[in-house]
C-alpha positions as a Python dict, from the first residue, in 0.01 Angstrom:
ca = {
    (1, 'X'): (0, 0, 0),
    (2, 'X'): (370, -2, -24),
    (3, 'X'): (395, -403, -96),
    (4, 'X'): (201, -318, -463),
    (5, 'X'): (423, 45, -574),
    (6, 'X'): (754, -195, -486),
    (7, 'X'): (630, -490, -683),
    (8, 'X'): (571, -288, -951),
    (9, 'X'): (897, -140, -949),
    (10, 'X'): (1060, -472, -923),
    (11, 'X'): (847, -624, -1193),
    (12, 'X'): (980, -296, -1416),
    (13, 'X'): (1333, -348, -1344),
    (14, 'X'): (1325, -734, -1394),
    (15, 'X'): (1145, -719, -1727),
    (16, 'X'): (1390, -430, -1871),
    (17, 'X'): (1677, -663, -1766),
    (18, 'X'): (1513, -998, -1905),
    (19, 'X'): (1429, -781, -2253),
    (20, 'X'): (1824, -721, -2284),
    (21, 'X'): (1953, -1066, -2211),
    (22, 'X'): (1716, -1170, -2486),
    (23, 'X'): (1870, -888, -2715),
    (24, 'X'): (2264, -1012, -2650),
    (25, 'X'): (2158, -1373, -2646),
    (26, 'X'): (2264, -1422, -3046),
    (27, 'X'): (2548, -1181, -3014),
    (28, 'X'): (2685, -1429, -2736),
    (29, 'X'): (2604, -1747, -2991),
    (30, 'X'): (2788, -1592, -3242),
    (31, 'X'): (3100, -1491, -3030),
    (32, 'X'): (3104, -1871, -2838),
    (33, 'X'): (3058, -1954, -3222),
    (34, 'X'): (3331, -1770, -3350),
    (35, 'X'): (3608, -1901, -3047),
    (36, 'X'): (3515, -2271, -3121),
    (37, 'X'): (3597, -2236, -3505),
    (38, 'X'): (3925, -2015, -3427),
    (39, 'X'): (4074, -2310, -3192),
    (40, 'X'): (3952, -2586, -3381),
    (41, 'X'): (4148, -2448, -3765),
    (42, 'X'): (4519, -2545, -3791),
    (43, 'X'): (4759, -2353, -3490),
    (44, 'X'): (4970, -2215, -3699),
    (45, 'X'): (4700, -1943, -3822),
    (46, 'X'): (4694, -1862, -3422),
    (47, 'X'): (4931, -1907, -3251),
    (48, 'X'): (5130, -1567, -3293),
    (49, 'X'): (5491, -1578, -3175),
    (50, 'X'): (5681, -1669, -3538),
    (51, 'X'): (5524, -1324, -3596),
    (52, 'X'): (5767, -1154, -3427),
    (53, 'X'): (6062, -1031, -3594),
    (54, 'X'): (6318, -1197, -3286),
    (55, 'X'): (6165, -1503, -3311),
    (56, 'X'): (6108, -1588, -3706),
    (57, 'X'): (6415, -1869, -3691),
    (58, 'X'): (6217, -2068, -3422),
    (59, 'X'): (5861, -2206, -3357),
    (60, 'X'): (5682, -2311, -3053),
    (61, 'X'): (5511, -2652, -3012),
    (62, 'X'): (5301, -2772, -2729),
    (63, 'X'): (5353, -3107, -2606),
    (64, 'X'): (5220, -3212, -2229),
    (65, 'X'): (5121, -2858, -2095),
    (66, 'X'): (5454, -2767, -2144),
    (67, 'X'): (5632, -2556, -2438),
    (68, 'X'): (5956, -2665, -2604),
    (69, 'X'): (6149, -2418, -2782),
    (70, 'X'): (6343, -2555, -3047),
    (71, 'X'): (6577, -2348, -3304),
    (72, 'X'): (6486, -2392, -3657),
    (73, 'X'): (6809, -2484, -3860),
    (74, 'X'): (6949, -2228, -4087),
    (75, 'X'): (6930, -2326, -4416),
    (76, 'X'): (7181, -2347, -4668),
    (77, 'X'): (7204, -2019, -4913),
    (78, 'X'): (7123, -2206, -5305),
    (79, 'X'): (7325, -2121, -5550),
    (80, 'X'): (7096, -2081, -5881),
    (81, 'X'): (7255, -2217, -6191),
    (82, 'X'): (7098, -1933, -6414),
    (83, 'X'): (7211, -1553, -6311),
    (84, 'X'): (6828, -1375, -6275),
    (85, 'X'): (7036, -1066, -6232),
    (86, 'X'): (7124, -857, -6587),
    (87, 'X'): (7268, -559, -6471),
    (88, 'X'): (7495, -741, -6160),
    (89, 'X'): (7854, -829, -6171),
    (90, 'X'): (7953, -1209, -6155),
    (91, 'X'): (8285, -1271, -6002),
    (92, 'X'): (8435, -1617, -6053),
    (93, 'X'): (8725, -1717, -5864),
    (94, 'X'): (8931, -2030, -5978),
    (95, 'X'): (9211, -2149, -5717),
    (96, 'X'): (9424, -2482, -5872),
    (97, 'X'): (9532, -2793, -5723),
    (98, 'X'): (9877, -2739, -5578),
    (99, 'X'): (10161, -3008, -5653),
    (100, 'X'): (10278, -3115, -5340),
    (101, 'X'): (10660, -3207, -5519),
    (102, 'X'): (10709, -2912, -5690),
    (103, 'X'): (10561, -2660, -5391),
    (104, 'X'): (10471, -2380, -5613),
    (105, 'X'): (10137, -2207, -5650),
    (106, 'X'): (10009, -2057, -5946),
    (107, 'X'): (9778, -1737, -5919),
    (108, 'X'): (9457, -1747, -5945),
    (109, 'X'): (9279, -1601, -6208),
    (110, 'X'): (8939, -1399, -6147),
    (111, 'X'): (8699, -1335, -6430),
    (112, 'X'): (8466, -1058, -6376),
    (113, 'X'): (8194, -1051, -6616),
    (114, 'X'): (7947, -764, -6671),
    (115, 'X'): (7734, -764, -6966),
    (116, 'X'): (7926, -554, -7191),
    (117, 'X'): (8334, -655, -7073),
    (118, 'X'): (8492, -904, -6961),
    (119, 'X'): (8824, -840, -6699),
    (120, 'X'): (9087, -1061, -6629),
    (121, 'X'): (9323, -1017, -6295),
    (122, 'X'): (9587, -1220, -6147),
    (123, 'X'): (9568, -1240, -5768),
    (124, 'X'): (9771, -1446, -5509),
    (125, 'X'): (9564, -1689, -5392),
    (126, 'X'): (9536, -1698, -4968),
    (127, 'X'): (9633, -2111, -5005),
    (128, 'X'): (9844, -2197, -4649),
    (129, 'X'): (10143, -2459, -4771),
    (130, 'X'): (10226, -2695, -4469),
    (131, 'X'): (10622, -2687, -4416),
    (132, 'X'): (10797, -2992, -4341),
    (133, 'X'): (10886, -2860, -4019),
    (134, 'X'): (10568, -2784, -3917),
    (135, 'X'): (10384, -3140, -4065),
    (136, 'X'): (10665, -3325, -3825),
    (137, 'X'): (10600, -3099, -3566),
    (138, 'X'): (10204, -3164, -3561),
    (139, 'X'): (10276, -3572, -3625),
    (140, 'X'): (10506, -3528, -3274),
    (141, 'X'): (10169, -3417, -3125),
    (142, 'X'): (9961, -3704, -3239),
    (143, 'X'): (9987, -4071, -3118),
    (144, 'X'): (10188, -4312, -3289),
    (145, 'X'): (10387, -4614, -3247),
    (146, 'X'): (10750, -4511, -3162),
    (147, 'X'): (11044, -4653, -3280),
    (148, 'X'): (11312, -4759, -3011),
    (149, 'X'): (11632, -4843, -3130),
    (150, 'X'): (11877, -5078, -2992),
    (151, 'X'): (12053, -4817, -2791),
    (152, 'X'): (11698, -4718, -2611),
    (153, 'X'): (11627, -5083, -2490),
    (154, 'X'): (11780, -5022, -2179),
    (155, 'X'): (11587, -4747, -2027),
    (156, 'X'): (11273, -4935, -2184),
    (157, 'X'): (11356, -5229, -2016),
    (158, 'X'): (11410, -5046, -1673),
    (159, 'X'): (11068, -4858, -1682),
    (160, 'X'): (10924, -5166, -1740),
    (161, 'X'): (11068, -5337, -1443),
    (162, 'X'): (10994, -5033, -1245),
    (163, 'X'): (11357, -4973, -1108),
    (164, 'X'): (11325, -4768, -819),
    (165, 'X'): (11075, -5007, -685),
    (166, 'X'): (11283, -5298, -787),
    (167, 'X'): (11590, -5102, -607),
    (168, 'X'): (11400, -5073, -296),
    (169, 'X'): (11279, -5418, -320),
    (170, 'X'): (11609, -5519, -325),
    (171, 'X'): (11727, -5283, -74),
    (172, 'X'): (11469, -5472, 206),
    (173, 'X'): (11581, -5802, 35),
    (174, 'X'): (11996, -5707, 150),
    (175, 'X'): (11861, -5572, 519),
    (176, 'X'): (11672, -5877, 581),
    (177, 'X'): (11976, -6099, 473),
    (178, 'X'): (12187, -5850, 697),
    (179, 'X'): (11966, -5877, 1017),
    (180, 'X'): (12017, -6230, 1032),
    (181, 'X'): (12231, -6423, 1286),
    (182, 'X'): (12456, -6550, 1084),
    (183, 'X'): (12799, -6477, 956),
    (184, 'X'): (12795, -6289, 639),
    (185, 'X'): (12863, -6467, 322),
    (186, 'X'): (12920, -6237, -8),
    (187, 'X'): (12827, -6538, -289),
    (188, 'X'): (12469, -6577, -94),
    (189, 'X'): (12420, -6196, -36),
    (190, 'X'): (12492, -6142, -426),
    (191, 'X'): (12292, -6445, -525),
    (192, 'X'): (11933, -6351, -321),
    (193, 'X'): (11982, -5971, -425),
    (194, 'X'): (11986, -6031, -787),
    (195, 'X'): (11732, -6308, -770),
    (196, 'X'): (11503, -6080, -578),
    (197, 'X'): (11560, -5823, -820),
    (198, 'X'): (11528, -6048, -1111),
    (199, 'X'): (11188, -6143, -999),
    (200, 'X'): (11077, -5845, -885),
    (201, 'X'): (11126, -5682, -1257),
    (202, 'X'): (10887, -6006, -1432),
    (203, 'X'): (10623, -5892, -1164),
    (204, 'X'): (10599, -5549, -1276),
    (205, 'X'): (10644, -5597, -1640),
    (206, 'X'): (10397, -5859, -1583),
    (207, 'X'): (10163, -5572, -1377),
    (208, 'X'): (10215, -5339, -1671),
    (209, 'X'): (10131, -5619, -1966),
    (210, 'X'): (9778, -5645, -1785),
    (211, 'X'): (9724, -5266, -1728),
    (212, 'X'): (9739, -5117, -2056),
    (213, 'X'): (9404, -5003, -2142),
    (214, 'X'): (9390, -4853, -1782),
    (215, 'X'): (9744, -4700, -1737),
    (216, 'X'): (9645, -4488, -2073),
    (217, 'X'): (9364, -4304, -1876),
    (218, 'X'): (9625, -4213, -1565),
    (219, 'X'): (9839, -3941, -1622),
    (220, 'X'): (10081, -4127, -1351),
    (221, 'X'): (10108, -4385, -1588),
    (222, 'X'): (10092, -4264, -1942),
    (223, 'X'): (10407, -4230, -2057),
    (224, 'X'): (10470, -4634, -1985),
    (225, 'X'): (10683, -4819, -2275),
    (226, 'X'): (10332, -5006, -2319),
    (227, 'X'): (10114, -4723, -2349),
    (228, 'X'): (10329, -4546, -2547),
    (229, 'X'): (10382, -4862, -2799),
    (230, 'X'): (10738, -4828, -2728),
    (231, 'X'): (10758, -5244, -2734),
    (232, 'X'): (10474, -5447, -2827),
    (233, 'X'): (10299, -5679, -2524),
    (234, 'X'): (10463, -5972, -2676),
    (235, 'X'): (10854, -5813, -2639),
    (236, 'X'): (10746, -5729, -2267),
    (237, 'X'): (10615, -6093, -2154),
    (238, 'X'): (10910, -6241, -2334),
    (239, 'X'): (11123, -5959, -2120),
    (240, 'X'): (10940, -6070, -1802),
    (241, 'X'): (10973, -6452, -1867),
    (242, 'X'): (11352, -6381, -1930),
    (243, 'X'): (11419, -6243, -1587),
    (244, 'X'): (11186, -6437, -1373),
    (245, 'X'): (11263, -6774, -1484),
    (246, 'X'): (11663, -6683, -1403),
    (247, 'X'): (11525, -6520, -1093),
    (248, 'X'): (11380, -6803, -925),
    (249, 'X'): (11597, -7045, -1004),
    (250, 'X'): (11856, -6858, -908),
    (251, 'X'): (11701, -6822, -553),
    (252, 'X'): (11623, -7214, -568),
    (253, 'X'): (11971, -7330, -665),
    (254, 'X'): (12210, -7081, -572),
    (255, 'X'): (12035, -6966, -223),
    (256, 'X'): (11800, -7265, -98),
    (257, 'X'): (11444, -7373, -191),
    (258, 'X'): (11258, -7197, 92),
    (259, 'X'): (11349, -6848, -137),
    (260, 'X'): (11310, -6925, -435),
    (261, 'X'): (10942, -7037, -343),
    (262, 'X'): (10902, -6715, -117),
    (263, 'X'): (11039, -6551, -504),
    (264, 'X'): (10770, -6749, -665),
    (265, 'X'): (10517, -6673, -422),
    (266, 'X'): (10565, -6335, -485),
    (267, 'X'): (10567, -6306, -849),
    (268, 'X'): (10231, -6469, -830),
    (269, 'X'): (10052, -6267, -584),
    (270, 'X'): (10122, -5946, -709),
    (271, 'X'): (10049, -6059, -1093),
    (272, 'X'): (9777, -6298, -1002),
    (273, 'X'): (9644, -6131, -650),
    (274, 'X'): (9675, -5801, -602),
    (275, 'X'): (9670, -5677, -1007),
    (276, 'X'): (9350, -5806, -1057),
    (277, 'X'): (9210, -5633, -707),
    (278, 'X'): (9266, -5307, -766),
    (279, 'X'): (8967, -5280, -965),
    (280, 'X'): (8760, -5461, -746),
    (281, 'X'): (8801, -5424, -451),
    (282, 'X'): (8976, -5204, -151),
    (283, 'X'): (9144, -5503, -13),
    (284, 'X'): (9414, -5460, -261),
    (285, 'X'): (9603, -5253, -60),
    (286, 'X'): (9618, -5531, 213),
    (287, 'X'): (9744, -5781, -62),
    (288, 'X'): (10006, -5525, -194),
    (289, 'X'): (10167, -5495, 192),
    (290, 'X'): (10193, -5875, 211),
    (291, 'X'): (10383, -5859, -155),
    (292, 'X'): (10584, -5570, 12),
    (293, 'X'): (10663, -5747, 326),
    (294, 'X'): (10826, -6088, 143),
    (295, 'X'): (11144, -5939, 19),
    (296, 'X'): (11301, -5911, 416),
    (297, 'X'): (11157, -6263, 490),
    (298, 'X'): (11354, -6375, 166),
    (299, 'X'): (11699, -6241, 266),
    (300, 'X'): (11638, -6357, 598),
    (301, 'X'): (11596, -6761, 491),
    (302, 'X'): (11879, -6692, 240),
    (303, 'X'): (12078, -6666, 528),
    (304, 'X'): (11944, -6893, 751),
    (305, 'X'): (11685, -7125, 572),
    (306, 'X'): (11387, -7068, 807),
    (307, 'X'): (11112, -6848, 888),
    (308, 'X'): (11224, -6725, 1248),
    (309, 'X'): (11042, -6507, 1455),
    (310, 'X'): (11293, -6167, 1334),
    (311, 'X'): (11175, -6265, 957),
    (312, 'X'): (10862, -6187, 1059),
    (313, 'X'): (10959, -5903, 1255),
    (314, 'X'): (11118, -5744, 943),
    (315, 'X'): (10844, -5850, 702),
    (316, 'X'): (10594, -5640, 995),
    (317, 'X'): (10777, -5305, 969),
    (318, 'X'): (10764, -5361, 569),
    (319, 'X'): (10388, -5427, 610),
    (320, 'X'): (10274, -5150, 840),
    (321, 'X'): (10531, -4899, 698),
    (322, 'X'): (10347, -4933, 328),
    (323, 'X'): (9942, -4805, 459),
    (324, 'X'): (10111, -4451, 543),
    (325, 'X'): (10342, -4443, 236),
    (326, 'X'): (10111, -4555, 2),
    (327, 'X'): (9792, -4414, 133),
    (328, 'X'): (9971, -4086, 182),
    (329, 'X'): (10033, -4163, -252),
    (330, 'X'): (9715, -4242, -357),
    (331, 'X'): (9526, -3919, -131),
    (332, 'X'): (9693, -3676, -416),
    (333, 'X'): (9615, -3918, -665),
    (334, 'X'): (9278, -3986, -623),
    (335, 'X'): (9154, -3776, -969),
    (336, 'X'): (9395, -4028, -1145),
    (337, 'X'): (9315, -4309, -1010),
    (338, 'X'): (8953, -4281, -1032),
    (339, 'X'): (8979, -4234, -1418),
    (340, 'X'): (9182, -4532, -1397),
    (341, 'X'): (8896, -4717, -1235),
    (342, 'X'): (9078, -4863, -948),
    (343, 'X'): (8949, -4867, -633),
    (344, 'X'): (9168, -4778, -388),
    (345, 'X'): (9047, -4645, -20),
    (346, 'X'): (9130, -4278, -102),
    (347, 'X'): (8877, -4280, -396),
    (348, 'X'): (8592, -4515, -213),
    (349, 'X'): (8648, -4474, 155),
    (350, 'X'): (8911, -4184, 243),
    (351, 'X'): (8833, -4176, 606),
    (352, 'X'): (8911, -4521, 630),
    (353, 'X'): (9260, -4435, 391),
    (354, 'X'): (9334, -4184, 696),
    (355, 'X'): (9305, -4403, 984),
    (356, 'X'): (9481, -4684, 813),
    (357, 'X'): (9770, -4477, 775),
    (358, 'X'): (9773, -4303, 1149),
    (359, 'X'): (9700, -4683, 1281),
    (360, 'X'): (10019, -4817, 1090),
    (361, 'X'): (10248, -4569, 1187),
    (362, 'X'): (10155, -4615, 1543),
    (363, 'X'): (10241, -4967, 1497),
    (364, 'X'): (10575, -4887, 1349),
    (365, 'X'): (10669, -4779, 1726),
    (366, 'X'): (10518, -5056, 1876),
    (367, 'X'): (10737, -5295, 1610),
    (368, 'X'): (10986, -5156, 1712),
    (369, 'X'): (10984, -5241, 2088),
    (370, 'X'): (10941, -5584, 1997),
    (371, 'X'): (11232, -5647, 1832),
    (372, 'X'): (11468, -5633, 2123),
    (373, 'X'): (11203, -5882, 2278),
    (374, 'X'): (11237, -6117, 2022),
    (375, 'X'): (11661, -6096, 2055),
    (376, 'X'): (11655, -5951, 1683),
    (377, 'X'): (11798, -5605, 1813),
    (378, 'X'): (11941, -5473, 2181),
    (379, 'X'): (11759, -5192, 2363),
    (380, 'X'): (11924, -4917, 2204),
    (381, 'X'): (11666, -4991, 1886),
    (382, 'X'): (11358, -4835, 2037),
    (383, 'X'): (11543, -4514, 2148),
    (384, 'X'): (11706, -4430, 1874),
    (385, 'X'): (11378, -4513, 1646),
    (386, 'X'): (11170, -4294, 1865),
    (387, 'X'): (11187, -3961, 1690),
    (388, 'X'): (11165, -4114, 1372),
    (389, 'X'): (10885, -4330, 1458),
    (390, 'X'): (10719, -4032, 1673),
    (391, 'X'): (10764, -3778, 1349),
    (392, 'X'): (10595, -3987, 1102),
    (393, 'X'): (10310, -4065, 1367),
    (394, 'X'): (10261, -3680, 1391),
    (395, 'X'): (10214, -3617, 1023),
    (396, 'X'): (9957, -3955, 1035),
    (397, 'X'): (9776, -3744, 1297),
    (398, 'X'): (9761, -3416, 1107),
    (399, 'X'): (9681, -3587, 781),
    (400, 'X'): (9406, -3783, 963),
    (401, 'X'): (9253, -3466, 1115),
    (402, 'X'): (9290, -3243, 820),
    (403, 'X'): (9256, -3468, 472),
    (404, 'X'): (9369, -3228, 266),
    (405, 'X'): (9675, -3256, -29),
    (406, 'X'): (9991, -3049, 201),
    (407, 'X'): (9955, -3312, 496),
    (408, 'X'): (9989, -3607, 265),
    (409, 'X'): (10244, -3468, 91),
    (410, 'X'): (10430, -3406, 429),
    (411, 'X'): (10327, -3780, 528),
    (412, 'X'): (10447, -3936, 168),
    (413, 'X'): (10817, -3762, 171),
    (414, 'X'): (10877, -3819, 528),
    (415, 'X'): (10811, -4236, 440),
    (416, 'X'): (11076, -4196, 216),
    (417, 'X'): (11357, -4125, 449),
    (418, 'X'): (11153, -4327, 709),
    (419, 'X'): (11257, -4668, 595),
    (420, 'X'): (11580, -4662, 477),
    (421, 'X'): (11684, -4468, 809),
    (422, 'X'): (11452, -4712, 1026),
    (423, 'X'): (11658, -4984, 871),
    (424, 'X'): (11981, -4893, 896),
    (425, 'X'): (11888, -4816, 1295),
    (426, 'X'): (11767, -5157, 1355),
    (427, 'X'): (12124, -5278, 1137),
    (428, 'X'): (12334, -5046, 1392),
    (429, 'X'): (12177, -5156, 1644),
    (430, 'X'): (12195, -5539, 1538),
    (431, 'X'): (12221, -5807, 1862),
    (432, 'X'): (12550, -6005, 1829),
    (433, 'X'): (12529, -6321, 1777),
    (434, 'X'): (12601, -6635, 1999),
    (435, 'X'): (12876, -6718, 1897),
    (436, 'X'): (13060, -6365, 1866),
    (437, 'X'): (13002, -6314, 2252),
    (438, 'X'): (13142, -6681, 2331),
    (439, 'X'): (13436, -6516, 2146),
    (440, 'X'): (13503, -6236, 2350),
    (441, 'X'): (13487, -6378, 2638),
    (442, 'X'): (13726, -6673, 2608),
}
């Protein structure tokens, strides 16, 4: 009884529903219809957003899924040749050519034209006349060759041998020759110094010749005679071959062979060796402390003709005393000497450039208890070094623990009073020699 009333209600509901899904069937058609033809006609009739008033100077375009928004390029106002305007006023503006001898303007003369009268007026034109002052003044700030004059060549000449380094090359050279056993003699002392120093100046006009295009890019180095075209390449090798040929020969023939090879030697490793590392590798810095460390060894066989065992005591302090100096250097320079492309251990390893330097100056103290060991010095050497030797291992500490630009500063000043006063302790404190006590004692 109730199965037939519900079936017929069902069949009702089902046959009002079908009877309207027929009815929207072609309204459906001709909406899918009507979609299909709108996205298949050209996208810029739909696609909306160069509508908008923000947005008429740029257009959207669909490329992977993703939109790219590109600004459409302003396009130059064009200047019609015939004036479509009757009734507006045309204003013509005429500025002349200005004579650059003479240095006068004329006025400029506007025309206004309206279509009855014509007006002439004589303006000042807003024309900006370069002064002589000021076209000097703005050559001074571009680069150009400079011209050195006769008088100039010697300060040229000692920036390109470097002359505080060549001065403290020297210096080591004199301490070395003064360490040694042997009685003093002036015409030997004079003769390895300015050999030394001969030679040392062709190395570093030699170092500068080959780092031109890099010294440019350091502002260490920029102001060079080279970079600067103070002298052309071919004045500075001919500067460098005229003070290291004198230079060794002068340590061959007026000191003995053994230095004037050691001068040699050294002119060729730091041109030849350690130049040409910096931009390859970190082990430059190694080959620069055995360049640093020959100058002692020289004065020491200028006085007595041999390598001894206090030559190479000497050359050691020189060697371990350049990782905290020059690492110290190159942690504040690191910005410079990256643009220079060199790769020192600051730029490509600075822990290692910190515990170099804290490793060396520990050595210094160590260096220093061997000399009276090795009879170069007495005992009074490694007291009196102590503090200084303790002091500069302090500031290796703190600039190994902190990094940062204030304890490398500290660490680079102190290793400039380090040396010199290290030096001068080990001369004080010099062992006599053999023949001094046989002396005394008869």
């Amino acid at each position: 009884m109730y199965k037939t009333q519900c079936s017929r209600l069902t069949g009702l509901f089902g046959v009002s529903i079908k009877q309207k899904l027929v009815g929207c069937g072609p309204r459906c058609k001709q909406m899918a219809r009507g979609l299909f033809l709108l996205q298949g006609r050209d996208p810029t009739h739909w696609i909306t957003y160069q509508h908008l008033n923000f947005l008429k100077r740029q257009y959207v375009s669909k490329n992977l899924g993703e939109l790219h928004q590109r600004a459409v390029p302003k396009q130059a106002a064009v200047v019609a040749d015939v004036d479509e305007s009757d009734g507006d006023e045309r204003q013509v503006q005429r500025i002349p050519t200005v004579d650059p001898v003479a240095g006068e303007v004329s006025t400029s003369v506007v025309v206004q034209e309206t279509p009855n009268t014509v007006t002439v007026s004589d303006e000042t034109p807003h024309v900006q006349v370069e002064t002589e002052e000021a076209r000097e003044a703005r050559l001074d700030r571009q680069w150009k060759q400079l011209k050195v004059e006769a008088a100039d060549l010697p300060d040229v000449y000692a920036r390109l041998a470097k002359i505080k380094l060549t001065a403290l090359v020297v210096t080591t050279a004199a301490a070395g020759y003064a360490m040694a056993p042997v009685p003093f003699d002036p015409a030997i002392f004079l003769g390895v110094c300015l050999g030394t120093g001969l030679a040392s100046s062709a190395a570093n006009s030699i170092n500068q010749y080959f780092e031109v295009p890099f010294d440019s890019n350091m502002n260490r180095t920029k102001n060079r005679p080279l970079v600067r075209g103070q002298i052309s390449p071919l004045h500075a090798v001919a500067f460098a071959v005229a003070c290291g040929v004198p230079g060794v020969l002068l340590l061959t023939y007026a000191v003995n062979p053994l230095t004037g090879f050691l001068g040699a030697l050294n002119i060729l490793l730091y041109t030849c060796c350690y130049t040409p590392l910096k931009r390859l590798t970190i082990a430059n810095t190694w080959a620069g402390a055995v360049v640093g460390a020959i100058p002692p060894v020289m004065g020491w066989t200028a006085a007595t003709g041999c390598v001894d065992p206090g030559a190479l005591l000497l050359g050691g302090f020189l060697y371990s005393w350049q990782f905290p100096h020059f690492n110290a250097l190159s942690w504040n320079l690191r910005e410079d000497y990256s643009r220079g492309g060199y790769r020192m251990m600051s730029v490509t390893h600075p822990a290692m450039c910190r515990r170099v330097a804290l490793r060396h100056s520990m050595a210094l103290g160590g260096l220093a208890t061997a000399a009276p060991v090795l009879g170069v010095t007495t005992w009074t050497f490694p007291l009196a070094s102590l503090p200084i030797n303790a002091y500069i291992t302090l500031l290796a500490f703190q600039f190994y623990r902190r990094g940062d630009r204030t304890s490398a500063r500290k660490l680079f000043f102190c290793s400039l009073w380090h040396l010199p006063m290290l030096l001068l302790l080990a001369l004080t404190c010099k062992k006599p020699r053999d023949d001094d006590d046989d002396a005394s004692t008869s």
